[in-house]
TIBADREN-793247 format. One record per residue (C-alpha): residue number from 1; x, y, z. Coordinates in nm, 4 decimals, always signed. Each point is the difference from the previous one (the first is absolute). Example, Ala and Ser with C-alpha at 12.3 -4.5 7.8 and 13.67 -1.06 7.14 Angstrom:
% TIBADREN-793247
{pos 1&east +1.2300&north -0.4500&up +0.7800} $
{pos 2&east +0.1370&north +0.3440&up -0.0660} $
END
This chain:
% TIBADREN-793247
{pos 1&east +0.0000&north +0.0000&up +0.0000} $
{pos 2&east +0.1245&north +0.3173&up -0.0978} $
{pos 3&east -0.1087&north +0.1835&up +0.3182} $
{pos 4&east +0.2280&north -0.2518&up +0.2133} $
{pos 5&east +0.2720&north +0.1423&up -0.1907} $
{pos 6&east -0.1403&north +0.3367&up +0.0727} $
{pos 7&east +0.0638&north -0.0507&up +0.3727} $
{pos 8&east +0.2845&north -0.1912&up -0.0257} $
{pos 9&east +0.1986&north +0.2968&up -0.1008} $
{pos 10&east -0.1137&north +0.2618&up +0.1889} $
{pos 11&east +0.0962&north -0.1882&up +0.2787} $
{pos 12&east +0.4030&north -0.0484&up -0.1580} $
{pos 13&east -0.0425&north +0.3265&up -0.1086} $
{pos 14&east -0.0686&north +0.1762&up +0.3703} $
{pos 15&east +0.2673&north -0.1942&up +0.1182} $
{pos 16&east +0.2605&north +0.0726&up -0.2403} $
{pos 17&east -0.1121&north +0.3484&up +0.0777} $
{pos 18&east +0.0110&north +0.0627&up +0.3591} $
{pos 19&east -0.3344&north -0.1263&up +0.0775} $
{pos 20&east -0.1623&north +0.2690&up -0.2487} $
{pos 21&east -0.3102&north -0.1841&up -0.0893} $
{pos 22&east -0.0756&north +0.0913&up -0.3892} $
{pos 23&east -0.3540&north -0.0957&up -0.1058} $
{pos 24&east +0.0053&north -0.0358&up -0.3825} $
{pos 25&east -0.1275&north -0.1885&up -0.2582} $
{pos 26&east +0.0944&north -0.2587&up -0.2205} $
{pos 27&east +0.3264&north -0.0177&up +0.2448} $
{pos 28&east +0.1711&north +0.3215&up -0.1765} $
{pos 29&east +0.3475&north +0.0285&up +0.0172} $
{pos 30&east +0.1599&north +0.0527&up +0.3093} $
{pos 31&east +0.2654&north +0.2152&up -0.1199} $
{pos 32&east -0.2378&north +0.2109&up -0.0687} $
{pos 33&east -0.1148&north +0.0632&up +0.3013} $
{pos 34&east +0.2983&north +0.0522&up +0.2453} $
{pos 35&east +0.0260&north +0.2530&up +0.2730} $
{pos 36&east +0.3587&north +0.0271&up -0.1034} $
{pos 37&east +0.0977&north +0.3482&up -0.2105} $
{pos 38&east +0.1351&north -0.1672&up -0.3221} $
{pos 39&east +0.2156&north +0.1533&up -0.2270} $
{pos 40&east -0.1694&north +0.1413&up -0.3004} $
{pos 41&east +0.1749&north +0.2205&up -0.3772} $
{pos 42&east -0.0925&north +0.3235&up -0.0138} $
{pos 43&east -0.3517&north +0.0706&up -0.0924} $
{pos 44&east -0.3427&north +0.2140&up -0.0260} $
{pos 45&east -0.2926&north -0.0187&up +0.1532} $
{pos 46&east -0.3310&north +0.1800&up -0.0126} $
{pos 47&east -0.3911&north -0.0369&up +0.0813} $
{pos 48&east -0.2764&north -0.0878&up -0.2288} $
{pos 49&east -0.3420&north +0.1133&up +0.0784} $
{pos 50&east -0.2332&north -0.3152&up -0.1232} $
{pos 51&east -0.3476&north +0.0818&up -0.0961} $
{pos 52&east -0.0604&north -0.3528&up -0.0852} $
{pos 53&east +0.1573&north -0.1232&up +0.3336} $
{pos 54&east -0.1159&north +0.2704&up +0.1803} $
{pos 55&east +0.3273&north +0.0814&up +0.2050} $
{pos 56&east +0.3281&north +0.1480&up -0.0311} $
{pos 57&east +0.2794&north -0.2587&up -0.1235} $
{pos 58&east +0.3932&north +0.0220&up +0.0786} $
{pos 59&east +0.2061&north -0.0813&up -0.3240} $
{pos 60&east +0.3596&north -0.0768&up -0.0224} $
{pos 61&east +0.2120&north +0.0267&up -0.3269} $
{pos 62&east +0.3841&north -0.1197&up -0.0754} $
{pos 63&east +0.1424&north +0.2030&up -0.2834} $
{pos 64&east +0.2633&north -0.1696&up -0.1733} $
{pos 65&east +0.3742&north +0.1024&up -0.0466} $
{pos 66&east +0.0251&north +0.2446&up -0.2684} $
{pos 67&east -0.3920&north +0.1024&up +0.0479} $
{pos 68&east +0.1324&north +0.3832&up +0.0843} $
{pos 69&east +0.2494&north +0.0470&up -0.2938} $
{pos 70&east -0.1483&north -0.2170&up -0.3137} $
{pos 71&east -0.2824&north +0.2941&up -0.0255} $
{pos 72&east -0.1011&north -0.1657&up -0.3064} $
{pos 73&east -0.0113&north -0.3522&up +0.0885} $
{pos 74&east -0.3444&north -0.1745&up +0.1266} $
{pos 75&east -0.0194&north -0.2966&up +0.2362} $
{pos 76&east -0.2157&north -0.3344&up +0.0331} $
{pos 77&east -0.1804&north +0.0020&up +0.3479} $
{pos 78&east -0.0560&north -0.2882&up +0.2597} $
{pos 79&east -0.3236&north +0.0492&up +0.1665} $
{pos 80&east +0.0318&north -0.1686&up +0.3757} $
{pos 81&east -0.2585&north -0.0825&up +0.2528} $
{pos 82&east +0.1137&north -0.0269&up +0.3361} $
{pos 83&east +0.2468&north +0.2943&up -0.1072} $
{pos 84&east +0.0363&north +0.2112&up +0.3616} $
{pos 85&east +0.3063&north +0.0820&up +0.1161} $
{pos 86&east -0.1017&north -0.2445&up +0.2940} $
{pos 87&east -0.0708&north -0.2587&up -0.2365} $
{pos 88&east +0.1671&north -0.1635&up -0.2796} $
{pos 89&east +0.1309&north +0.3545&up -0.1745} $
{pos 90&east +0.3647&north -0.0055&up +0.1384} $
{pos 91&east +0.0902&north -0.3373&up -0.0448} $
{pos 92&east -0.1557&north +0.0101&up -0.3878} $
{pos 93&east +0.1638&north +0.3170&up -0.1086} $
{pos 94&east +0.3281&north -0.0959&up +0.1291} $
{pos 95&east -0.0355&north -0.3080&up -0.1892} $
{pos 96&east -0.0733&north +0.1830&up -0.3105} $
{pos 97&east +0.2390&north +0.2975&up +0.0492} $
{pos 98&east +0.2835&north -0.2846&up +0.0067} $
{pos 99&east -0.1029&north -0.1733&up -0.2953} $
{pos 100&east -0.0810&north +0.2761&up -0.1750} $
{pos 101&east +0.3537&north +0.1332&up +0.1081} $
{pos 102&east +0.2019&north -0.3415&up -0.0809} $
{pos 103&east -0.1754&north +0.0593&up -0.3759} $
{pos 104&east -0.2167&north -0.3313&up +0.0662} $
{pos 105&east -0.3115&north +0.2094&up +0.0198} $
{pos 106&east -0.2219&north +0.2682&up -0.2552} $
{pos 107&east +0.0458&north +0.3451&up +0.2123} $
{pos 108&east -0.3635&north +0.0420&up +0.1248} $
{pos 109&east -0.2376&north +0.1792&up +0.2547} $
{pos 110&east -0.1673&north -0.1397&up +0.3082} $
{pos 111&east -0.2939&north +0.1002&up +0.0966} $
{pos 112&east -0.0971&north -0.1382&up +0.3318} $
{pos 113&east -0.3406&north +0.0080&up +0.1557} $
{pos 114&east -0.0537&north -0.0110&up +0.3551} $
{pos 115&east -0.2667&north -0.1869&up +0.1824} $
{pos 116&east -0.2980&north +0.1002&up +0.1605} $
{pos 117&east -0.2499&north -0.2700&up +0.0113} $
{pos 118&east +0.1936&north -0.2916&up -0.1293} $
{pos 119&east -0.2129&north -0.2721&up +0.0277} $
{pos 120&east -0.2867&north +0.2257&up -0.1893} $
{pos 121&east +0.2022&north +0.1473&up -0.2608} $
{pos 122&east +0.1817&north -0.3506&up -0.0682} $
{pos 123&east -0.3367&north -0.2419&up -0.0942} $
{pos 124&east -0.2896&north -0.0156&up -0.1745} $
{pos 125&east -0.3063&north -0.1809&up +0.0933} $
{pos 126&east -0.0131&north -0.2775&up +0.1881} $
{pos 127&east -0.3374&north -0.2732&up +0.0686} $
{pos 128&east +0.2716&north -0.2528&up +0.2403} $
{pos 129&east -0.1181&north +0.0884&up +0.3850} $
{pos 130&east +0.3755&north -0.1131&up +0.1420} $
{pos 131&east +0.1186&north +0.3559&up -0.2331} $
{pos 132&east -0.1979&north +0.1710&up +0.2079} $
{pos 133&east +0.1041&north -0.0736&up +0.2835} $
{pos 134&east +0.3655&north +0.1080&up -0.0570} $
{pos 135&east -0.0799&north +0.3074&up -0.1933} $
{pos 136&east -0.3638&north +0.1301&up +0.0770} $
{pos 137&east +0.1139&north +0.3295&up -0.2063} $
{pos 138&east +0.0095&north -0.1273&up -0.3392} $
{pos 139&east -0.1014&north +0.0219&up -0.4048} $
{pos 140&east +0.2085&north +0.3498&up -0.0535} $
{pos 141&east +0.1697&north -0.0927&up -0.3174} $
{pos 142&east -0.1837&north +0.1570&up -0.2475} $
{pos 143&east +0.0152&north +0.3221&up +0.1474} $
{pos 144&east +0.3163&north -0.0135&up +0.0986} $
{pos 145&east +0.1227&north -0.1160&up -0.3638} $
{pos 146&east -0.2260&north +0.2971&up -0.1057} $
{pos 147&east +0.2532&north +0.2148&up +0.2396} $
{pos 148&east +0.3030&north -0.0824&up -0.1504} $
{pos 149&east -0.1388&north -0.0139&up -0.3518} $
{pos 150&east -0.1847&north +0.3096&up +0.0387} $
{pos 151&east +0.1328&north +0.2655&up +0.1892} $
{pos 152&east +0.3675&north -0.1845&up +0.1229} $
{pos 153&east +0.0808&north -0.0375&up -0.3669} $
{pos 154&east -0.0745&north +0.3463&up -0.1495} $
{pos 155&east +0.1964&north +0.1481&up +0.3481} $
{pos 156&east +0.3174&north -0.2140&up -0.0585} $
{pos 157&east +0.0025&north +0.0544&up -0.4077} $
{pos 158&east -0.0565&north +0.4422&up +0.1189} $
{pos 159&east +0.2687&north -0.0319&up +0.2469} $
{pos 160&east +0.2769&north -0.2302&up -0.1818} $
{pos 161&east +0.1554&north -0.0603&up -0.3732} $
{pos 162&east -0.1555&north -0.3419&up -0.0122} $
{pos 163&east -0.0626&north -0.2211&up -0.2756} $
{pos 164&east -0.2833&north -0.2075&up -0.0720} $
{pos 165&east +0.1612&north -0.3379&up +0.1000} $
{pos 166&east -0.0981&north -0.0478&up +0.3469} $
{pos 167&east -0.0088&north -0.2944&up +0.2412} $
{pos 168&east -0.1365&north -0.1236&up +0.3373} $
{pos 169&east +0.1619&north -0.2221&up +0.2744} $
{pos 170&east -0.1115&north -0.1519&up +0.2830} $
{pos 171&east +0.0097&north -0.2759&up +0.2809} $
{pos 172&east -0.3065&north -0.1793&up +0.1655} $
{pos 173&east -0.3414&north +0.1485&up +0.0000} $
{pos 174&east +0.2039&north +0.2755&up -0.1949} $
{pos 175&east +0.0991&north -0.2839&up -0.2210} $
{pos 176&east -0.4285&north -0.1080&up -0.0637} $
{pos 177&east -0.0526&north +0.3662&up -0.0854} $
{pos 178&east +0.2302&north +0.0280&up -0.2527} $
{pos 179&east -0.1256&north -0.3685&up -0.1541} $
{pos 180&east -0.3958&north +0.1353&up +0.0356} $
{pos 181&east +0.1796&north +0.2770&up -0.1970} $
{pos 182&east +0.1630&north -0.1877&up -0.2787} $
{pos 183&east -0.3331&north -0.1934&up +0.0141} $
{pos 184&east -0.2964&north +0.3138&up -0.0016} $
{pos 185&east +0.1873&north +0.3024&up -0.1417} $
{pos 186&east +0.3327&north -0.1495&up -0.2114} $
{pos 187&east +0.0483&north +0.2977&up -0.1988} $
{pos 188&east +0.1009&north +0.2271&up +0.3075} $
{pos 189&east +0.3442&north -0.1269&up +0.0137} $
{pos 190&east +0.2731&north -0.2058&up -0.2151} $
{pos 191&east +0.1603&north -0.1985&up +0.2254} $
{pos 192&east -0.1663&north -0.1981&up +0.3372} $
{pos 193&east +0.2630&north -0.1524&up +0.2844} $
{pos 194&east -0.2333&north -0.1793&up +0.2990} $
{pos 195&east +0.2034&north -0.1626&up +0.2007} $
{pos 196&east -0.1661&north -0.2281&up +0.2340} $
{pos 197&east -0.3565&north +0.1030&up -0.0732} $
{pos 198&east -0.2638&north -0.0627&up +0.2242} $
{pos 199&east -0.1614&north -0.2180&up -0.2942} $
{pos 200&east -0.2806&north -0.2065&up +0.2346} $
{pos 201&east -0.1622&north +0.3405&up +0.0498} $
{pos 202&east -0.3733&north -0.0760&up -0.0374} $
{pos 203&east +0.0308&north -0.3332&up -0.0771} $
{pos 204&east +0.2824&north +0.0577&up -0.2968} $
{pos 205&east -0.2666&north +0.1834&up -0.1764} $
{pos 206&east +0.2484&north +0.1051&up -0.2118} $
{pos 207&east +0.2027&north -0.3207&up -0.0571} $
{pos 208&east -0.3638&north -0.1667&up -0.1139} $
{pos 209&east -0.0869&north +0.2738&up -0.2316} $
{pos 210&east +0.3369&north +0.0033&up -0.2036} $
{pos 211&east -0.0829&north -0.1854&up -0.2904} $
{pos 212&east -0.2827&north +0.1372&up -0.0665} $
{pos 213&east +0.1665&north +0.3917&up +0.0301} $
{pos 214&east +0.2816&north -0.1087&up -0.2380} $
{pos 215&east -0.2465&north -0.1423&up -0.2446} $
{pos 216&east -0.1414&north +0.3137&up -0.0565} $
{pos 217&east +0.2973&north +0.1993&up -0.0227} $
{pos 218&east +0.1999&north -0.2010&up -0.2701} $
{pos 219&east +0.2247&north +0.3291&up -0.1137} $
{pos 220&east +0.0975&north +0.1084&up +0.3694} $
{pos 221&east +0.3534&north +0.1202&up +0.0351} $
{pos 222&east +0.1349&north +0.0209&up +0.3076} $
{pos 223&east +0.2745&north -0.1240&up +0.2322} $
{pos 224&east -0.0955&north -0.2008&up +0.3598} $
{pos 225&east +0.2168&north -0.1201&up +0.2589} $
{pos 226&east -0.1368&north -0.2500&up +0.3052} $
{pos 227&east +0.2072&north -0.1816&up +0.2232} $
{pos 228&east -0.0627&north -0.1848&up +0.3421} $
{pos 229&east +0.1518&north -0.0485&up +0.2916} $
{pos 230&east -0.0042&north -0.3197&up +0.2469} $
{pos 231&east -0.3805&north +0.0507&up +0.1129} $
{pos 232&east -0.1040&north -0.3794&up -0.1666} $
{pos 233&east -0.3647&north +0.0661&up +0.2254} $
{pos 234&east -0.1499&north +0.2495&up -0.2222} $
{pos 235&east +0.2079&north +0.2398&up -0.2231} $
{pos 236&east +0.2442&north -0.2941&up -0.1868} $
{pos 237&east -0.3049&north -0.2139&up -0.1040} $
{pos 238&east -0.1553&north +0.3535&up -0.1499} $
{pos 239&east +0.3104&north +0.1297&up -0.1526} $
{pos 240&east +0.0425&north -0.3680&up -0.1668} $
{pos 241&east -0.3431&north -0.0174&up -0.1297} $
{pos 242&east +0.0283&north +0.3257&up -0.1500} $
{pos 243&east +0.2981&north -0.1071&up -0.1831} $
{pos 244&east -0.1953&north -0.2800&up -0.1393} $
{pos 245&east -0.2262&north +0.2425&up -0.0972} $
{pos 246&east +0.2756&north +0.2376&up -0.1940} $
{pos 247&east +0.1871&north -0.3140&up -0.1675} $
{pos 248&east -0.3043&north -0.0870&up -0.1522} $
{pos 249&east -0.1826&north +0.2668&up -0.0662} $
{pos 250&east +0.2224&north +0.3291&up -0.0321} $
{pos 251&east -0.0154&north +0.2078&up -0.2935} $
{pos 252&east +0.3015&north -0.0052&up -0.2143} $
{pos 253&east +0.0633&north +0.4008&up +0.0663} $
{pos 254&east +0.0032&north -0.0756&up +0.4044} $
{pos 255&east +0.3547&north -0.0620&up +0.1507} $
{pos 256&east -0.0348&north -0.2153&up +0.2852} $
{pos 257&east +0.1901&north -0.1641&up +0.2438} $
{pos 258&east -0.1291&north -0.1387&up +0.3225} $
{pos 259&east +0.3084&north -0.0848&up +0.2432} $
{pos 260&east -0.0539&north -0.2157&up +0.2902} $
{pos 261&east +0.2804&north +0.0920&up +0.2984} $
{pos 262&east -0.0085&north -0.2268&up +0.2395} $
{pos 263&east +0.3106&north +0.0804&up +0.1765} $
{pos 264&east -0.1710&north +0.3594&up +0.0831} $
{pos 265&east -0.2702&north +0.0477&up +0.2858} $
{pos 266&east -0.2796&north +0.2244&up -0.0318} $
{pos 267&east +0.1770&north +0.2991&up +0.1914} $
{pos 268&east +0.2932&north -0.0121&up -0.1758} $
{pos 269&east -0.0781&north -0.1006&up -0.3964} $
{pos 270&east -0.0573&north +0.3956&up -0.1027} $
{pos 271&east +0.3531&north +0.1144&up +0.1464} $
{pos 272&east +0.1422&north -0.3273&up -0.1161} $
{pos 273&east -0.1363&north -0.0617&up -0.3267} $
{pos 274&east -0.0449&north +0.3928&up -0.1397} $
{pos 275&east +0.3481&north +0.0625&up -0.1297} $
{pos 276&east +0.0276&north -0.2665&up -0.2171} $
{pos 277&east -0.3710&north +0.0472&up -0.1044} $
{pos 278&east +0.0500&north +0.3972&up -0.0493} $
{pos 279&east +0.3273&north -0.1429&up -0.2169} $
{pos 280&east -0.1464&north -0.2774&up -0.2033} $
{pos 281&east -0.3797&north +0.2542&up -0.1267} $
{pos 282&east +0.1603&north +0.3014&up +0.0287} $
{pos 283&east +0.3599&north -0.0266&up -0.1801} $
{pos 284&east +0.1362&north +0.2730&up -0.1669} $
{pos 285&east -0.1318&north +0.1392&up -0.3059} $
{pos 286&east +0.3072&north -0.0228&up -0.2706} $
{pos 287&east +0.0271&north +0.2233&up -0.2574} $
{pos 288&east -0.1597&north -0.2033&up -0.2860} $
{pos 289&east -0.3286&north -0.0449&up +0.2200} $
{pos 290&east -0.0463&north +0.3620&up +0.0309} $
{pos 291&east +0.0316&north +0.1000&up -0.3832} $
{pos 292&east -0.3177&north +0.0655&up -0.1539} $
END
């Protein structure tokens, strides 16, 4: 059951922490939640007044080297839920601001989003009673895809030289959001990374419905990352059925590759795994690709 695993790692995650008891769902990363000041590359923040949310929301962007002095020169963006400076923010953009450093890496923006309501903002409807009862708050996707699609978007592409290439990455019930994503609206992004997703959300709704959404969609072009972690009770049997799903059923335009770890735990597969994820979807772009 996905909810034992749920508890399970609060309770390694308060005690790794000092007793701080962090209530989340889908068992999100515990690195992204630690009490401890972590060091983070220079960056920008500002607030976003939501009139879909209905609430003022903290953004944090990573500028790339160069962003200052190539005045001409437009970047890709990686979107990023869970993106405080509390949360999985520091750890990301040092990861990318090395890589993208070593040359191993397309020079690109973050843009991180900070939570509010996680549980809400991070799943869509649910009819399974045991949900409930770990997140009572809950079915906020759609508006909160609507945020960053609507009024996040148009802020980031005022504020910064951006291209139109952007991506999203995230762990856990981060991780289902960006899948219901790639899933309900595939269009608002190129490239999907979900790294342990919390797939047996309402009964793998979206798992079952798979074939039937790639059926429809025979041209999609797009690029979608999933990967598991050691939790064999409920998100390993969903990532693997989805992959049974993808190997038979993919469009030919869809790059896929679903990458079971494991050797990671759920706490640790996002700072783990996301370097040589960020490396492998989001190489740099050599000269030839960028001709017209």
């Amino acid at each position: 059951m996905a909810r034992r695993t749920l508890r399970g790692h609060v309770m390694r995650t308060a005690m790794k922490y000092m007793g701080l008891l962090l209530l989340v769902l889908g068992g999100a990363c515990a690195s992204t939640r630690s009490a401890v000041t972590e060091p983070v590359p220079p960056h920008q923040t500002f607030t976003l007044e939501s009139a879909k949310l209905k609430e003022p929301r903290h953004i944090t962007v990573y500028l790339p080297p160069g962003y200052t002095t190539a005045a001409e020169s437009r970047f890709p963006v990686l979107y990023m839920p869970d993106g405080g400076l509390k949360e999985d923010f520091p750890h990301l953009a040092t990861t990318v601001d090395t890589a993208i450093r070593a040359g191993e890496l397309r020079p690109l923006i973050i843009v991180g989003i900070e939570n509010t309501v996680r549980r809400r903002d991070m799943t869509g409807p649910t009819t399974v009673a045991s949900d409930l009862e770990v997140a009572p708050v809950t079915g906020g996707s759609a508006t909160f895809r609507a945020f960053i699609h609507e009024e996040l978007m148009p802020e980031v592409e005022r504020r910064y030289r951006v291209t139109q290439e952007r991506a999203i990455i995230g762990e856990s019930l981060a991780g289902y959001f960006i899948v219901e994503t790639f899933f309900l609206q595939p269009d608002l992004f190129d490239t999907y990374l979900a790294l342990s997703p919390s797939l047996w959300w309402n009964a793998e709704s979206l798992v079952k419905g798979a074939g039937e959404w790639f059926a429809a969609r025979p041209d999609l072009r797009a690029g979608l990352y999933v990967s598991s972690a050691n939790e064999t009770d409920d998100i390993v049997p969903a990532v693997a059925r989805l992959q049974d799903v993808l190997r038979t059923s993919a469009p030919a335009g869809l790059k896929w590759e679903v990458e079971p770890r494991p050797d990671l735990r759920h706490d640790n597969i996002y700072r783990e795994s996301s370097p040589s994820v960020l490396r492998k979807w989001l190489p740099p772009v050599v000269a030839a690709e960028r001709a017209p």
